[in-house]
Every structure is written in structure tokens, then in C-alpha cells.
C-alpha positions as CSV (number, residue, x, y, z in Angstrom):
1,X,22.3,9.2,12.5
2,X,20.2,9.7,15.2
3,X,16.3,8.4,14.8
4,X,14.7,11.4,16.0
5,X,16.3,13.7,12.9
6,X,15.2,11.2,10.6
7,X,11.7,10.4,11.9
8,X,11.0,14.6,12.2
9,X,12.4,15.2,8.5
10,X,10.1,12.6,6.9
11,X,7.1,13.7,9.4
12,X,7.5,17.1,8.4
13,X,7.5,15.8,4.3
14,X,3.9,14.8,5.3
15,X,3.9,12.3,2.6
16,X,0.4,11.5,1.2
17,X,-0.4,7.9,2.3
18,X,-2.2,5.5,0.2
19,X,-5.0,2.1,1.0
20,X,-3.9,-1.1,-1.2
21,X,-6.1,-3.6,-2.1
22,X,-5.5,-6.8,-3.4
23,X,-7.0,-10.5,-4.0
24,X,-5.3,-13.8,-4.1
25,X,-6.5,-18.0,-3.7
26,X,-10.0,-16.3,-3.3
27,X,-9.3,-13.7,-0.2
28,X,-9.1,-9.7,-0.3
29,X,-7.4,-7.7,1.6
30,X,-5.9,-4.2,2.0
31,X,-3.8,-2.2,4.7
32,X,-3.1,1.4,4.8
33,X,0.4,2.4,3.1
34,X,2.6,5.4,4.4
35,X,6.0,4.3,3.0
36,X,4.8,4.7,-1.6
37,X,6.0,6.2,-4.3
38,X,6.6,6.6,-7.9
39,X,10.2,5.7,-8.6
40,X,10.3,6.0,-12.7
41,X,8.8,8.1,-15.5
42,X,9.5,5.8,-18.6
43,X,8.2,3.4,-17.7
44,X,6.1,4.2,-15.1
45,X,6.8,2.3,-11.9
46,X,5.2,2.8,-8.3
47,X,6.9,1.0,-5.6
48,X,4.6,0.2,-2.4
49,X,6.1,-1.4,0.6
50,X,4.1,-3.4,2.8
51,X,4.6,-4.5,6.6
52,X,5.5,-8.3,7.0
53,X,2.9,-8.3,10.2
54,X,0.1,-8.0,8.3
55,X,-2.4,-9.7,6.8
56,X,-2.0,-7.8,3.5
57,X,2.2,-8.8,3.2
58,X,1.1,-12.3,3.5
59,X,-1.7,-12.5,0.7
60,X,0.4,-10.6,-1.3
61,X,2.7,-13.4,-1.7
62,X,1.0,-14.9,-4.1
63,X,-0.7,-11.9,-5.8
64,X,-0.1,-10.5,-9.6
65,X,-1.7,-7.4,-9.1
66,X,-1.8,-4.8,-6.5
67,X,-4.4,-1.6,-6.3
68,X,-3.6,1.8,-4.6
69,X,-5.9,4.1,-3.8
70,X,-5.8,8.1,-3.1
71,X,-8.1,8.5,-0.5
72,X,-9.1,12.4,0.2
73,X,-9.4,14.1,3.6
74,X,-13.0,13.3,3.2
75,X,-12.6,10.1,3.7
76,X,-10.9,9.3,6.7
77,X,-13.1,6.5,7.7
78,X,-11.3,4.4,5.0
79,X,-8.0,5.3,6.5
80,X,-9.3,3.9,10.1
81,X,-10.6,0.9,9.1
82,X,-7.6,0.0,6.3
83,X,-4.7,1.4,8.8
84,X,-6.8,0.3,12.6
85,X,-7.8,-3.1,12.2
86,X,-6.3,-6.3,10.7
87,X,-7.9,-8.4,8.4
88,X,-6.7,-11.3,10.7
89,X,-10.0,-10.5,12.4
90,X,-12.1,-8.8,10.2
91,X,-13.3,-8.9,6.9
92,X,-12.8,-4.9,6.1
93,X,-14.2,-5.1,2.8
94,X,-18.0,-5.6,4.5
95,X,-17.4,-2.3,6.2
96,X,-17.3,-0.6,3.2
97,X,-18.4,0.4,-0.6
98,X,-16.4,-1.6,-3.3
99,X,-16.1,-3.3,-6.6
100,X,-13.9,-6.0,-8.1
101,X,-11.8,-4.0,-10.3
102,X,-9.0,-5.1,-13.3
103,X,-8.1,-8.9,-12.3
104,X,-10.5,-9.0,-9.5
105,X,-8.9,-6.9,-7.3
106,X,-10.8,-4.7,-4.8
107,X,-11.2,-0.8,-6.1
108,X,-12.7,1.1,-3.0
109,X,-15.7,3.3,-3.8
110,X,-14.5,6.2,-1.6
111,X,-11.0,6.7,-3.2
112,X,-10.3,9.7,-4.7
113,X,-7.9,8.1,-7.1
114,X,-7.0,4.7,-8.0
115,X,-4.7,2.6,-10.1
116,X,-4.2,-1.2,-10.5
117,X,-0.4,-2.4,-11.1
118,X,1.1,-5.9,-12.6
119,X,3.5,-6.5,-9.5
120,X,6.9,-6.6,-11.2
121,X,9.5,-7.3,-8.7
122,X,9.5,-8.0,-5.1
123,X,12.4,-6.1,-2.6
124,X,13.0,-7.0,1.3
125,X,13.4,-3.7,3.1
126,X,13.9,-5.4,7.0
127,X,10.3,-5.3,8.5
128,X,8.7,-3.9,5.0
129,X,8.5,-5.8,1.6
130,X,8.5,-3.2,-1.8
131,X,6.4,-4.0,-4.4
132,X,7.6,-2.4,-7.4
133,X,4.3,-2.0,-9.7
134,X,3.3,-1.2,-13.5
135,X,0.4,0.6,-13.6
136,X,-2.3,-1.2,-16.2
137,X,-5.6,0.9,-15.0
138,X,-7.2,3.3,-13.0
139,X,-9.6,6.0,-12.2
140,X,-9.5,9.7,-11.4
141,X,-12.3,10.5,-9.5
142,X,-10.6,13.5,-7.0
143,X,-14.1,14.9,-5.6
144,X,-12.2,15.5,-2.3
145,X,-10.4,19.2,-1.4
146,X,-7.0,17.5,-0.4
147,X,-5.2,14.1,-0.2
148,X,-5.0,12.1,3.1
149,X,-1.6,12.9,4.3
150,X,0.6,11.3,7.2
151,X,-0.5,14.1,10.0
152,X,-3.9,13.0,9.1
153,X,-3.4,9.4,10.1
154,X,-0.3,10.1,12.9
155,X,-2.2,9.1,15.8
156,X,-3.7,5.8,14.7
157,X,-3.7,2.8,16.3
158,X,-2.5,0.2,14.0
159,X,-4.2,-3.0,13.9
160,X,-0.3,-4.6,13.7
161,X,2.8,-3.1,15.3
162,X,4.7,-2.5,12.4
């Protein structure tokens, strides 16, 4: 199948994307997510699959839990700085409003929504990793008119290729 049917199908889904947040041997660190989902009903599961360039895939090794956060068209700022730069060279969290949520794990103050999952199981998708996650906790705030979709975040400059 060609790429060009695939990649226009899936842009023209406009799937929501998501920031996650995690901590591990005393670091933080979080990435803007496009490829999420929830993937069970009883029990719940969410799967979130993480690039192997970035900072995030790596500290997640040897991370327990995992937050995702719903961030609203409001807040697009959060988008730029999770999804544009690389926590290989910054530390993202001083550039914006957070708290240590369930386990220690960062909980943005500008998401709209937020959950924090036990990570479960661990699948290699070629240049992603999949995180299959039980939700434990979470917080719907949804002050925002919308959710921050993938046309929203098309044109940004990663912080790693994926």
C-alpha cells in the first residue's frame, strides 16, 4: 500500500494527540504523543507508543507509571514545548506549571484532562515502543472549547526526528 493513502487517511482522522509525563531514577520527562488510544473497555487499557529517539522512550525504561494529558486548543504552548524540544537539552518542566502527581509523576497544570496508568506491558512497534497502561487516577478539568488535535500540531518542528 502506497504511504501517501495511508498517511492522508490517518491525517484526515485528525486524532486528538496527547503530552505524557513520567519520572524515573529521579528525572522527569515528557514528549508529545500522536500515535494513543484506548484499546479495552473491561478493563480499561490505554496504549501510548513512544519514539525510541527521545528522551522520554529512554526514561521510560525503567518507569512504573506513565501520565497522559488532554491538553485543549488553549493550550498550545504545552504542545510546542512537549512536541519542539527534547529534554536532552532542556529541562521542560521549568517552562511550565506542574505538580508531582500519583507516584511522583508530573501532572501538567494546563491539561485539560489527565490520567496516571501502572504500565502493564511493553510492545516494539519498529521506531515506536507501546505502553499498554491501566489507568489508577486522574482529573477532569476540560475548561478548554476543544481537544488539541493532529492539524493543530502538523507543522511542528520536532525536537527528534521520529
Amino acid at each position: 500500500m502506497p504511504e501517501n493513502f495511508f498517511d492522508a487517511m490517518i491525517a484526515a482522522a485528525d486524532p486528538p494527540v496527547f503530552v505524557v509525563t513520567l519520572a524515573a531514577a529521579g528525572q522527569r520527562s515528557g514528549c508529545l504523543v500522536g500515535f494513543a488510544a484506548q484499546v479495552a473497555i473491561e478493563p480499561r487499557r490505554f496504549l501510548v507508543c513512544l519514539s525510541k529517539a527521545n528522551h522520554t522512550y529512554r526514561l521510560a525504561q525503567r518507569t512504573e507509571f506513565v501520565a497522559v494529558h488532554l491538553i485543549g486548543t488553549g493550550h498550545t504552548s504545552l504542545a510546542t514545548l512537549f512536541g519542539g524540544e527534547t529534554g536532552d537539552e532542556i529541562d521542560k518542566f521549568a517552562h511550565c506549571s506542574w505538580r508531582a502527581g500519583p507516584h511522583d509523576v508530573p501532572v501538567l497544570d494546563g491539561a485539560a484532562a489527565w490520567f496516571c496508568g501502572r504500565v502493564l506491558a511493553r510492545h516494539d512497534f519498529g521506531d515506536h515502543a507501546g505502553l499498554i497502561l491501566g489507568p489508577e487516577a486522574g482529573e477532569f478539568r476540560w475548561p478548554e472549547p476543544a481537544a488539541l488535535r493532529y492539524h493543530h500540531v502538523a507543522d511542528l518542528e520536532p525536537g527528534h526526528p521520529a
